[in-house]
C-alpha positions as a LaTeX table, in Angstrom:
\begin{tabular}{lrrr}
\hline
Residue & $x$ (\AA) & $y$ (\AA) & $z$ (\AA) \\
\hline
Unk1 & 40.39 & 4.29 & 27.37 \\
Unk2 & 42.95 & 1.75 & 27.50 \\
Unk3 & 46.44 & 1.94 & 25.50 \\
Unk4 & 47.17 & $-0.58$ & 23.08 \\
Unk5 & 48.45 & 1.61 & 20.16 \\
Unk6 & 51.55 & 3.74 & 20.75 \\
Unk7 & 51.62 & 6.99 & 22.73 \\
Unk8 & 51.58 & 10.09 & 20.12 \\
Unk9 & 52.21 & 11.54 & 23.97 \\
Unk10 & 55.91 & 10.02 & 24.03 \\
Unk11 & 56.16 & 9.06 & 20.27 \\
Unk12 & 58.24 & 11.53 & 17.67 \\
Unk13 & 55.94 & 10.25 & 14.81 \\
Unk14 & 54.29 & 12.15 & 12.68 \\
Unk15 & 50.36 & 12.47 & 13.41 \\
Unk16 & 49.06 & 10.66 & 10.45 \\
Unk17 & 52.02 & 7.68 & 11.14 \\
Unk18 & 49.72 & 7.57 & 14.91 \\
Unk19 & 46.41 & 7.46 & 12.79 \\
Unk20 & 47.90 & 4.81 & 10.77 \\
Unk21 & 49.74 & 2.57 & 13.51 \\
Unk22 & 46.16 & 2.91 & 15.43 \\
Unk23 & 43.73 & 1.82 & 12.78 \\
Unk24 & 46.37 & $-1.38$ & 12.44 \\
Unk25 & 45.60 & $-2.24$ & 16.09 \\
Unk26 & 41.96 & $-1.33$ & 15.53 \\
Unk27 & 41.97 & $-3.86$ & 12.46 \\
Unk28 & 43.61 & $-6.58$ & 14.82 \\
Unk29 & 40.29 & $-6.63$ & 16.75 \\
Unk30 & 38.67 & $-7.39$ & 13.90 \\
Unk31 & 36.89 & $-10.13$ & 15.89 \\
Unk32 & 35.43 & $-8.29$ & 18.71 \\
Unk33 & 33.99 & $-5.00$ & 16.25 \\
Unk34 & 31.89 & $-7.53$ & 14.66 \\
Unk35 & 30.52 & $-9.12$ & 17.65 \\
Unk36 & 29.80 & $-5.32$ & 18.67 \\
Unk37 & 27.92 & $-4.70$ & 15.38 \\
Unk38 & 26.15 & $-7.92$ & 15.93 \\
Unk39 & 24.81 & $-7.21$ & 19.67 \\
Unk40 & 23.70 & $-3.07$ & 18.73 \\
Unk41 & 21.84 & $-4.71$ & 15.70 \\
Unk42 & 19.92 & $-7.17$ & 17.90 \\
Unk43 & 19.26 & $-4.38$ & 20.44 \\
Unk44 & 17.96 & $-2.05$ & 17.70 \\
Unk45 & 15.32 & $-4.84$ & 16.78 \\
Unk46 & 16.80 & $-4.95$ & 13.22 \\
Unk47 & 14.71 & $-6.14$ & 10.83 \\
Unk48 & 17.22 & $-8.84$ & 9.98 \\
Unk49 & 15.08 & $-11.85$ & 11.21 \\
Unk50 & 14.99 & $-13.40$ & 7.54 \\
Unk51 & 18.87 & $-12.93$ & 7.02 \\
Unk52 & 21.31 & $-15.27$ & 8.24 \\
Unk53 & 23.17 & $-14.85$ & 10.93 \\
Unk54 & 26.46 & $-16.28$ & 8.96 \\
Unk55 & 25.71 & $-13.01$ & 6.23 \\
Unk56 & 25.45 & $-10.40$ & 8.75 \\
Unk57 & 28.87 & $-11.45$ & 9.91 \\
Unk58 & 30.28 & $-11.78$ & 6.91 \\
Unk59 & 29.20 & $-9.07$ & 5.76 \\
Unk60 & 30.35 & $-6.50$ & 9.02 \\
Unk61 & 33.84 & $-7.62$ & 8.42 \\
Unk62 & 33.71 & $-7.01$ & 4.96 \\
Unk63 & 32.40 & $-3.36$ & 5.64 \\
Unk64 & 34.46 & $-3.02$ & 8.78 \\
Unk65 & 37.70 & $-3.95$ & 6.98 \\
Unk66 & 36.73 & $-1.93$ & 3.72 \\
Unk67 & 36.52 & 1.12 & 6.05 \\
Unk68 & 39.52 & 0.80 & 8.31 \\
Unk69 & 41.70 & 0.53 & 4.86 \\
Unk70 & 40.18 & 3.33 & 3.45 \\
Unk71 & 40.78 & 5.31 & 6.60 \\
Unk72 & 44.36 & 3.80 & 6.39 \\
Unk73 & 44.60 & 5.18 & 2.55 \\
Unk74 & 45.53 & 2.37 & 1.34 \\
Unk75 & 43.95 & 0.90 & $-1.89$ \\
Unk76 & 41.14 & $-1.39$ & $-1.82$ \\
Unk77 & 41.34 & $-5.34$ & $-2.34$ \\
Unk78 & 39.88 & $-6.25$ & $-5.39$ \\
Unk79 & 37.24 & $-8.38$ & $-3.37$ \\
Unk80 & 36.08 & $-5.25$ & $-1.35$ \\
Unk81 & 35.80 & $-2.58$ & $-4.35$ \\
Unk82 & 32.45 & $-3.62$ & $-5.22$ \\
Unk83 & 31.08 & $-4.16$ & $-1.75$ \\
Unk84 & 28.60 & $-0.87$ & $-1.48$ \\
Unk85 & 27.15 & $-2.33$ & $-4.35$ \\
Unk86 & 26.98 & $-6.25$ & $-3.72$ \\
Unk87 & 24.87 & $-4.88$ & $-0.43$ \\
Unk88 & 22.80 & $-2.80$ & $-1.56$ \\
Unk89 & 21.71 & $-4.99$ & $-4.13$ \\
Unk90 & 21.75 & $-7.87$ & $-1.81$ \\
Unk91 & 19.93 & $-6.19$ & 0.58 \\
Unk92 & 17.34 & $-5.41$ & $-1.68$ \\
Unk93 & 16.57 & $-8.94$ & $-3.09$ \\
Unk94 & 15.76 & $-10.08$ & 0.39 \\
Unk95 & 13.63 & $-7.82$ & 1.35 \\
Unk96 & 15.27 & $-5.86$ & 4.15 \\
Unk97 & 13.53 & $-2.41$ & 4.78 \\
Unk98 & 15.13 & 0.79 & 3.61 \\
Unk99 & 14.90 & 2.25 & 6.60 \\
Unk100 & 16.48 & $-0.55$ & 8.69 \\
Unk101 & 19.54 & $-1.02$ & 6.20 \\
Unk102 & 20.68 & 2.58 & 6.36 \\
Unk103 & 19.93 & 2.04 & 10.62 \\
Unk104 & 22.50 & $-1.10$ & 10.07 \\
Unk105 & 24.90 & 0.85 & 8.10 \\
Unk106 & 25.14 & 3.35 & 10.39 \\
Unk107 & 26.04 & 1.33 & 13.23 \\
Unk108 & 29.58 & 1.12 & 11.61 \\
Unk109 & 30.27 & 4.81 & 12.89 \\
Unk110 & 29.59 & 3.99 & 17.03 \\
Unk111 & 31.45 & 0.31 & 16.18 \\
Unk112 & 34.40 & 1.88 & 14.51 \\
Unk113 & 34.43 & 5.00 & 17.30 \\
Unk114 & 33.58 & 2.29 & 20.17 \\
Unk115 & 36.53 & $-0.12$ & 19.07 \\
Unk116 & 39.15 & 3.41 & 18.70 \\
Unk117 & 38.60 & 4.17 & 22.33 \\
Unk118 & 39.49 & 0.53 & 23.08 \\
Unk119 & 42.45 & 0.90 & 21.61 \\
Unk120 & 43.85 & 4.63 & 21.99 \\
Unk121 & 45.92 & 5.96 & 25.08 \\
Unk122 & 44.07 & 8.41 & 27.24 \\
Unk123 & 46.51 & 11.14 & 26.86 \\
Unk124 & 45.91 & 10.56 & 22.92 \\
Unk125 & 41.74 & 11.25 & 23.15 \\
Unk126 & 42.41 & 14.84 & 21.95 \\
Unk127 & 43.91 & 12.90 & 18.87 \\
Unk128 & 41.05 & 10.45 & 18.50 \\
Unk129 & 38.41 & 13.43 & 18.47 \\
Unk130 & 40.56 & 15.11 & 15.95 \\
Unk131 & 39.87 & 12.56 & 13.57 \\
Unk132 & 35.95 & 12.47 & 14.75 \\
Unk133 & 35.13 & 13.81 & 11.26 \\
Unk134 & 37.23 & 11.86 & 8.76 \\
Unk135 & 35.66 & 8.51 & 10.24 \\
Unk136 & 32.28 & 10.21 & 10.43 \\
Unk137 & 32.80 & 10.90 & 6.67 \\
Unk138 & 34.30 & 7.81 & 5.46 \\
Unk139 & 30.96 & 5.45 & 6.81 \\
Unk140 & 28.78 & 8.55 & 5.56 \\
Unk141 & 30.34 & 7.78 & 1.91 \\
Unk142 & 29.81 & 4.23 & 2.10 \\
Unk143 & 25.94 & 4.58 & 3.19 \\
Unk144 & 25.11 & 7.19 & $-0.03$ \\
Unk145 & 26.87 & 4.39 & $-2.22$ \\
Unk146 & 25.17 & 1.14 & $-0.13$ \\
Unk147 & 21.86 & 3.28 & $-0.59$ \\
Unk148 & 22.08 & 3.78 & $-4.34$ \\
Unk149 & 22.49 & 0.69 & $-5.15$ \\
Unk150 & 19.97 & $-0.47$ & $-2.86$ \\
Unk151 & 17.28 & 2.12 & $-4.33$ \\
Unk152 & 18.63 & 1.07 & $-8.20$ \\
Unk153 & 17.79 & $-2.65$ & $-7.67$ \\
Unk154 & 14.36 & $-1.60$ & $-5.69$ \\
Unk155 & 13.61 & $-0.18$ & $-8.69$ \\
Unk156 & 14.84 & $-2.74$ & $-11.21$ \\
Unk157 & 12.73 & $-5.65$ & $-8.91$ \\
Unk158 & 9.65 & $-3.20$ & $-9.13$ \\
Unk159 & 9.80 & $-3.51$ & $-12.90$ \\
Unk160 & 10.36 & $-6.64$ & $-12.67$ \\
Unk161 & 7.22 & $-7.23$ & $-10.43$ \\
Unk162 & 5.03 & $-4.83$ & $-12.80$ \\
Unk163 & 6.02 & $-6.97$ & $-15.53$ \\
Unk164 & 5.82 & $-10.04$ & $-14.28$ \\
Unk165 & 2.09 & $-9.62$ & $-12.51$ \\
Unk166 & 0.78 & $-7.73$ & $-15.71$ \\
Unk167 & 1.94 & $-10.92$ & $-17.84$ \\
Unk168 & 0.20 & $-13.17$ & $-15.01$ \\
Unk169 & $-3.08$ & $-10.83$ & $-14.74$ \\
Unk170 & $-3.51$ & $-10.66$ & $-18.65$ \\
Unk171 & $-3.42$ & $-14.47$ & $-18.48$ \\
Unk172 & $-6.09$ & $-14.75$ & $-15.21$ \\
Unk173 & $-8.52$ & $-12.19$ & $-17.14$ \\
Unk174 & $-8.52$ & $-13.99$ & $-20.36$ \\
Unk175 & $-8.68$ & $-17.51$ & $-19.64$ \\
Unk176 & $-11.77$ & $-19.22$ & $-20.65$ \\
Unk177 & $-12.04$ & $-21.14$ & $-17.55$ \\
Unk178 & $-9.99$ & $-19.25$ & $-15.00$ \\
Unk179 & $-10.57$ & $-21.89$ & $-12.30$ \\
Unk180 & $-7.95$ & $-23.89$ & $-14.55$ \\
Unk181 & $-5.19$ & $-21.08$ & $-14.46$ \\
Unk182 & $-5.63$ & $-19.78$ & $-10.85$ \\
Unk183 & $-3.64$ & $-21.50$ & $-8.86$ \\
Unk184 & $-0.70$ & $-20.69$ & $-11.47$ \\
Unk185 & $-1.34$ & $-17.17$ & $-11.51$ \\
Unk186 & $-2.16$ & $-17.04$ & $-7.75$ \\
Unk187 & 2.22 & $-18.24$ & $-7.24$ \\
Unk188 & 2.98 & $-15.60$ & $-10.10$ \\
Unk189 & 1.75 & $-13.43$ & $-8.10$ \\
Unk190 & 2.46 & $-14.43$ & $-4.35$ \\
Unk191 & $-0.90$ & $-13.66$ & $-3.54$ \\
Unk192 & $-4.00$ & $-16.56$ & $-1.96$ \\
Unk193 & $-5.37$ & $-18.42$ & $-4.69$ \\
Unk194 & $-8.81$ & $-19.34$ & $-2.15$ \\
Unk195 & $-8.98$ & $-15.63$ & 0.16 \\
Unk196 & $-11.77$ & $-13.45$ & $-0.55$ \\
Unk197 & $-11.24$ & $-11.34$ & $-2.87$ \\
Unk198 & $-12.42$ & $-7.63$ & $-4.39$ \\
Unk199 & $-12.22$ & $-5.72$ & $-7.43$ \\
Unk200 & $-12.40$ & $-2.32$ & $-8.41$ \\
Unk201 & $-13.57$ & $-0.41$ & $-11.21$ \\
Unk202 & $-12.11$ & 3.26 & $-11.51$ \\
Unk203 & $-13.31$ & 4.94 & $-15.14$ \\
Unk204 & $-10.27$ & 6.73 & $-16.98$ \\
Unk205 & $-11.22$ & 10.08 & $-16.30$ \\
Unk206 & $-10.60$ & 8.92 & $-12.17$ \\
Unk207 & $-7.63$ & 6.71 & $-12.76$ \\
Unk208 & $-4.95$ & 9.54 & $-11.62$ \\
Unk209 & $-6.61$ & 10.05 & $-8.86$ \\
Unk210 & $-7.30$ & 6.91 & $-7.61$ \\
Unk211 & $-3.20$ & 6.04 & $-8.41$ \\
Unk212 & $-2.15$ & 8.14 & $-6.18$ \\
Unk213 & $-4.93$ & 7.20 & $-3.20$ \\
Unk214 & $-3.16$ & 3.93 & $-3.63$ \\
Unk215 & 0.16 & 4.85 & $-3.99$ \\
Unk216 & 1.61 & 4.31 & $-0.26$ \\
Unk217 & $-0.57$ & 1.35 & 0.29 \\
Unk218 & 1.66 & $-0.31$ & $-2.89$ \\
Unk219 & 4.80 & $-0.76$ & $-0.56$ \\
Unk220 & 2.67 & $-2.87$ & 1.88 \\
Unk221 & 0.48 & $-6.13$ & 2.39 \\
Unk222 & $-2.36$ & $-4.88$ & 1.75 \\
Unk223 & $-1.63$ & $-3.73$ & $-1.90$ \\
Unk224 & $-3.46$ & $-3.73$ & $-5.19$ \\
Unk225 & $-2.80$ & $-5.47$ & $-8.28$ \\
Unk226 & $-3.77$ & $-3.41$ & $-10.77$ \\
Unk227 & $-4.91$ & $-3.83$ & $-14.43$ \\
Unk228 & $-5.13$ & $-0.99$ & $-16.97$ \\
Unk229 & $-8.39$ & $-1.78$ & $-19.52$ \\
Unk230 & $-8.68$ & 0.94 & $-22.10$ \\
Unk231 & $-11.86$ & 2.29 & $-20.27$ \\
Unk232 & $-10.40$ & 1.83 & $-16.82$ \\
Unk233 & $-8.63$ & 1.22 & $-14.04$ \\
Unk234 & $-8.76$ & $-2.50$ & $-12.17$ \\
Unk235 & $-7.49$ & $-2.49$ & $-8.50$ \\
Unk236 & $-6.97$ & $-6.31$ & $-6.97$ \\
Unk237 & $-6.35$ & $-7.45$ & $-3.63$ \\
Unk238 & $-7.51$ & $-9.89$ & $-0.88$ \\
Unk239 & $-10.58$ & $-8.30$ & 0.65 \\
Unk240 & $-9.03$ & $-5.88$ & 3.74 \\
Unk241 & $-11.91$ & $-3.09$ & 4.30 \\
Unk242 & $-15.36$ & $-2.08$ & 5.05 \\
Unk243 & $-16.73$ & 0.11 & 1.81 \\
Unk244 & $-16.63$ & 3.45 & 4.48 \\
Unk245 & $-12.89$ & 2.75 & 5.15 \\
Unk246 & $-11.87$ & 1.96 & 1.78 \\
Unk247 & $-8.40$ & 3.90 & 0.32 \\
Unk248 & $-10.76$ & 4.77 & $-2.65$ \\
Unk249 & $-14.16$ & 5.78 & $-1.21$ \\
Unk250 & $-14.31$ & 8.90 & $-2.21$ \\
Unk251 & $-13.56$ & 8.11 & $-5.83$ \\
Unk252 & $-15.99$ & 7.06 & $-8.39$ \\
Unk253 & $-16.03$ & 3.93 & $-9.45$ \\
Unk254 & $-17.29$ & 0.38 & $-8.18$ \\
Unk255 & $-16.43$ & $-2.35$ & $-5.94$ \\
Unk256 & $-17.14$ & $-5.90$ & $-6.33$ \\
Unk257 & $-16.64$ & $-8.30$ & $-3.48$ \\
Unk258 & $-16.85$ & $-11.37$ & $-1.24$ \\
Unk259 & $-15.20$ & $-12.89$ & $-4.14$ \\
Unk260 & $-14.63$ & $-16.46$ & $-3.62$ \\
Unk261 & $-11.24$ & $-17.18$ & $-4.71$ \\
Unk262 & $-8.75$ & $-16.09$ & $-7.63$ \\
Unk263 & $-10.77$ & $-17.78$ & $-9.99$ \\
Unk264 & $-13.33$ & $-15.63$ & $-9.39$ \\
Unk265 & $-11.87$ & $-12.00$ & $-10.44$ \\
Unk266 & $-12.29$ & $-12.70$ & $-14.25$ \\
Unk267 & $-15.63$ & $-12.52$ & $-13.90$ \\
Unk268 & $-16.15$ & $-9.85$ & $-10.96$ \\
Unk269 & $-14.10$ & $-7.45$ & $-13.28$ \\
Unk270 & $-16.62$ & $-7.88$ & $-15.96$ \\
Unk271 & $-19.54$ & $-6.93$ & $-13.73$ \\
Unk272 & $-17.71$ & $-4.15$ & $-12.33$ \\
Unk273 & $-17.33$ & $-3.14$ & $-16.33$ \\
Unk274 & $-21.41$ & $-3.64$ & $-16.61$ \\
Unk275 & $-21.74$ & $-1.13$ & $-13.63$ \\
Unk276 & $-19.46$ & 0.98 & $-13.75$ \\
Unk277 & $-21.40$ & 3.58 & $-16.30$ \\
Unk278 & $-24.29$ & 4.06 & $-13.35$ \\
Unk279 & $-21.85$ & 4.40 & $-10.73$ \\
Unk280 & $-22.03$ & 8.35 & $-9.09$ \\
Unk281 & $-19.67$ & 10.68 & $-8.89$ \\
Unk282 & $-17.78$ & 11.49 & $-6.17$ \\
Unk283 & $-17.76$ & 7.84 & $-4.16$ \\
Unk284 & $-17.39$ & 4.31 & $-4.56$ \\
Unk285 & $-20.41$ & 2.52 & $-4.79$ \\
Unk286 & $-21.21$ & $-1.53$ & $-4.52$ \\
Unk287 & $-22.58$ & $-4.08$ & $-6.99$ \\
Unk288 & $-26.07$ & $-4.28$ & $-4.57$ \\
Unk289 & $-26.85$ & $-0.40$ & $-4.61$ \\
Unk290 & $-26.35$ & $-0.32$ & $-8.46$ \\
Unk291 & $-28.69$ & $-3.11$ & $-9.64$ \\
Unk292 & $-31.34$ & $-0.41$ & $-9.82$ \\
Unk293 & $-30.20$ & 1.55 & $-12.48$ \\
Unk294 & $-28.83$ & $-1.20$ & $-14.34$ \\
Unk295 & $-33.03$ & $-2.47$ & $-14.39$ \\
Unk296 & $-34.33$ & 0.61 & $-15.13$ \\
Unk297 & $-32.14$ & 1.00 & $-18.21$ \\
Unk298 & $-32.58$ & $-2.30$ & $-19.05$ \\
Unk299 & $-36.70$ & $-1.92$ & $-18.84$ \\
Unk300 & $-37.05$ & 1.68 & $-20.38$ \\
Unk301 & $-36.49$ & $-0.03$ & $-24.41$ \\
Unk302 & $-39.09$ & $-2.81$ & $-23.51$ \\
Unk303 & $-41.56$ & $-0.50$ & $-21.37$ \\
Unk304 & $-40.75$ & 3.32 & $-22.49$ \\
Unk305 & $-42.12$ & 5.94 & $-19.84$ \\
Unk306 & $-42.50$ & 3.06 & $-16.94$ \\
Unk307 & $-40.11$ & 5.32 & $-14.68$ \\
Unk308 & $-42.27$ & 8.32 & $-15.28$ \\
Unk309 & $-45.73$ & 6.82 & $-14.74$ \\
Unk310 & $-44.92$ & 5.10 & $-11.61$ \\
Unk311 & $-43.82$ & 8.58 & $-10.01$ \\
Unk312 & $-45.83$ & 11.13 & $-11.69$ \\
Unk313 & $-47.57$ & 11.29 & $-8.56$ \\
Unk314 & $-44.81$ & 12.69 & $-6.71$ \\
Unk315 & $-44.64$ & 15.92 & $-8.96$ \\
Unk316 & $-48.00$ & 16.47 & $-6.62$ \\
Unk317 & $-46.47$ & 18.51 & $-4.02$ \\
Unk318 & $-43.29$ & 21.01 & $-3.99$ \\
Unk319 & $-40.02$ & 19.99 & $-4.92$ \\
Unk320 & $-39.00$ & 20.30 & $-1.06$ \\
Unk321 & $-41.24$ & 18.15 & 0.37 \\
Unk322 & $-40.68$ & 15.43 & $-2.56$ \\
Unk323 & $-37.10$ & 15.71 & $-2.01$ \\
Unk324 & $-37.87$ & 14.56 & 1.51 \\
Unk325 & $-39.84$ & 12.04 & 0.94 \\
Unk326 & $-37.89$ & 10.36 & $-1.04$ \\
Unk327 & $-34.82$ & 10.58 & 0.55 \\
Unk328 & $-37.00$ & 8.91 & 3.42 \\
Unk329 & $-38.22$ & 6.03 & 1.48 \\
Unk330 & $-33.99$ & 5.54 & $-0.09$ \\
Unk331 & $-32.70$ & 5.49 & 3.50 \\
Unk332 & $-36.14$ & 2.98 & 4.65 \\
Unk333 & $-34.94$ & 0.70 & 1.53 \\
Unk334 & $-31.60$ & 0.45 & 3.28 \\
Unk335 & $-32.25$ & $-0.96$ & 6.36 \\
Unk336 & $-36.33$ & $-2.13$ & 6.17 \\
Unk337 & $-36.50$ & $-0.43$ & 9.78 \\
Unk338 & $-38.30$ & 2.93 & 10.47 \\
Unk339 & $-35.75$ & 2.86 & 13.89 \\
Unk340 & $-32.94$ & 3.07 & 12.05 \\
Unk341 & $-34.24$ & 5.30 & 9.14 \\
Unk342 & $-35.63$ & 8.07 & 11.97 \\
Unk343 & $-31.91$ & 7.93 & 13.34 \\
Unk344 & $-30.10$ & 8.13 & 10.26 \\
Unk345 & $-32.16$ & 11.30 & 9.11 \\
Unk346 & $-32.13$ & 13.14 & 13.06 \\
Unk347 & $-36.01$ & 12.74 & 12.68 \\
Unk348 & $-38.61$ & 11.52 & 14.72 \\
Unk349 & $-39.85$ & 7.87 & 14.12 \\
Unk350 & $-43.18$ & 9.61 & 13.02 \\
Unk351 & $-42.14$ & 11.52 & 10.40 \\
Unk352 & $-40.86$ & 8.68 & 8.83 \\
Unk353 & $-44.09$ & 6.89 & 8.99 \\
Unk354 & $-45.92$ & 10.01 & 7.45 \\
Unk355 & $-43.38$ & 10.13 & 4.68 \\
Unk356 & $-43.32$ & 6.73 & 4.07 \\
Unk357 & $-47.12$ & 6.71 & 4.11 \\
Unk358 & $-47.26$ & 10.01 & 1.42 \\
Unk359 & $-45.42$ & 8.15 & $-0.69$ \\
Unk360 & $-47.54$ & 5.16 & $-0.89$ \\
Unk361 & $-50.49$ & 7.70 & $-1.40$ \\
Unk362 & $-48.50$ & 9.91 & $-4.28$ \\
Unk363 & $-47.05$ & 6.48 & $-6.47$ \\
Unk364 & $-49.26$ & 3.64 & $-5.43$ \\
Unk365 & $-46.44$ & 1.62 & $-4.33$ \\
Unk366 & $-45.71$ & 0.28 & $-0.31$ \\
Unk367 & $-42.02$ & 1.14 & 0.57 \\
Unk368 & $-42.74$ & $-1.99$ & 3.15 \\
Unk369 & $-44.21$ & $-4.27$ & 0.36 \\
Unk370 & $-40.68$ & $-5.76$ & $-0.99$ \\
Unk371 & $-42.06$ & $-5.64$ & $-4.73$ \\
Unk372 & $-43.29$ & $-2.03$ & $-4.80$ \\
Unk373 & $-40.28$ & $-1.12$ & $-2.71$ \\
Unk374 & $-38.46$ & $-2.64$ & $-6.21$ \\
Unk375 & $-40.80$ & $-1.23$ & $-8.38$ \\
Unk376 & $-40.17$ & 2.01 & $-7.06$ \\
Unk377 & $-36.33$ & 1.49 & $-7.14$ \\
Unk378 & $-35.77$ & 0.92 & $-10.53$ \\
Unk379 & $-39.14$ & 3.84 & $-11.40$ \\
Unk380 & $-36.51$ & 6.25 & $-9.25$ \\
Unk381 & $-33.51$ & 5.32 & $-11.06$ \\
Unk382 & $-35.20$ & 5.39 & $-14.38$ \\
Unk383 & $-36.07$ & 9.07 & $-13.46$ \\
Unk384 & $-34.37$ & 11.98 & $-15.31$ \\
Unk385 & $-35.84$ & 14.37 & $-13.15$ \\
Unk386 & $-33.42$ & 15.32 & $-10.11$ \\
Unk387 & $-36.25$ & 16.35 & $-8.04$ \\
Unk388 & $-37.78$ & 12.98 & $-8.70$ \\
Unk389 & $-34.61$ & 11.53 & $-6.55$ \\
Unk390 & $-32.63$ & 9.94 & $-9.57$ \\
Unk391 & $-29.82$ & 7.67 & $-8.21$ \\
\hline
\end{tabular}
């Protein structure tokens, strides 16, 4: 350590008059603690790249002086009272990281404890370490108050956000002609009026659920907007994921994508309304595998008992073996290939043939002619029977 505050060693002052007369010499190198705080920030990898480099200065020797007078005891200046506050707030508004702030704040302590050994005699270190604590407590009381106010405003900008996109998606979902109001609702909402989009439908009954699947996804960039209907749940974002990795597969609902553009979620969330009441339970499911249903229900007032008739054939052999069978022909429908089918099912590429073939003999209808294959789709789906493989 080298001695530029006075010797407690050879001084007849008090303790506390030392403390005092050393936190003055601290407070003269004002200049050098915030170069310090400066460097450790850059070596931490701060976080700080959007602020300037003029307000992190500023702002150290505001919160270096503010603790070096209250260490001193001496009252605040008026301009300083406020400062936990102004930061946290500030802070806040431009984005900074919670994390990283109270990382910044923090640096104070080894600034403040750095600069005292500069400045305190050797002989005097059993001193300085006495006081360890009171320092240690004094940046410890300005973090709690930085961090409130930082949390208060997080929350008052999150309101603000909530309100502010449910104003702008309200406007994007009832618009006539959305392509008109897209691009103004796309900088509402700081999100890409032309990326590719998806939407998701979660029913009410699922909506808690799927909230919290979401929930830590919400304080990142790949986010949801989110729309409440009265039936419903509507999750927004750029498209991000494959259906298997999606934050809500395993909830019920559907998922409309490869939206092209803003303009085009108006009318994916009305599909996703259309399909929602066939999706299963248990998993998300896509606009292509729910098309069946949707037919068969759409058939069964024009051509009553068209599901049954096609498969009646089926109830031909035991429920075990017509389970297989078509769960054979549903996978075959996926892909078209017998390869991939035989793989999928840990069965060899024969018994997918034979399967295949029984149930061309049971219902009349090729699984490899595309129209029968569609024919039998929507006969399946139309199907109350379980056994009968009812999607």
């Amino acid at each position: 350590m080298t001695s530029t505050a006075p010797s407690a060693a050879t001084d007849d002052a008090p303790h506390d008059e030392w403390w005092i007369a050393t936190l003055a010499h601290l407070r003269d190198d004002m200049d050098a603690l915030v170069d310090d705080f400066v460097a450790r920030l850059q070596a931490v990898g701060s976080g700080y790249e959007d602020i300037s480099a003029g307000d992190i200065r500023a702002t150290a020797r505001e919160t270096l002086t503010l603790l070096i007078t209250e260490l001193r005891g001496e009252p605040l200046p008026e301009h300083l009272r406020d400062l936990p506050h102004r930061l946290g707030v500030r802070r806040a508004r431009q984005g900074v990281d919670r994390d990283r702030l109270l990382e910044a704040v923090r640096l104070d302590y080894r600034v403040l404890w750095a600069g005292l050994t500069r400045v305190v005699a050797a002989s005097d270190a059993a001193l300085l370490v006495a006081h360890a604590e009171v320092v240690l407590s004094t940046v410890e009381d300005y973090i709690s108050e930085v961090q409130v106010a930082f949390l208060n405003e997080l929350e008052t900008l999150a309101l603000d956000t909530r309100a502010a996109e449910t104003r702008a998606m309200a406007r994007l979902l009832a618009a006539e002609r959305p392509d008109e109001v897209a691009a103004e609702v796309a900088a509402e909402l700081g999100t890409p009026l032309d990326a590719e989009y998806e939407v998701v439908l979660v029913p009410s009954a699922d909506a808690a659920s799927a909230h919290r699947l979401v929930a830590d996804l919400q304080h990142t960039r790949a986010r949801f907007l989110i729309w409440d209907f009265d039936d419903g749940v509507l999750f927004v974002r750029p498209r991000a994921d494959v259906l298997g990795r999606h934050p809500l597969a395993t909830t019920r609902g559907v998922v409309v994508d490869e939206i092209a553009g803003l303009a085009g979620v108006a009318e994916a969330a009305r599909l996703a309304h259309l399909l929602a009441p066939y999706a299963p339970e248990g998993r998300l499911s896509d606009e292509h595998e729910l098309w069946p249903p949707v037919a068969a229900d759409a058939l069964a007032p024009i051509l009553p008992g068209l599901s049954a008739a096609a498969i009646s054939g089926l109830r031909a052999v035991p429920a075990g073996d017509r389970g297989r069978i078509v769960e054979t022909f549903l996978a075959y429908c996926e892909t078209g290939s017998v390869k991939h089918t035989a793989e999928a099912g840990f069965v060899h590429r024969n018994t997918v043939v034979n399967r295949l073939r029984a149930f061309h003999d049971l219902t009349g209808m090729d699984p490899t002619v595309p129209r029968d294959a569609a024919r039998a789709l929507i006969a399946l789906s139309g199907a109350r029977d379980p056994d009968l493989g009812s999607l």
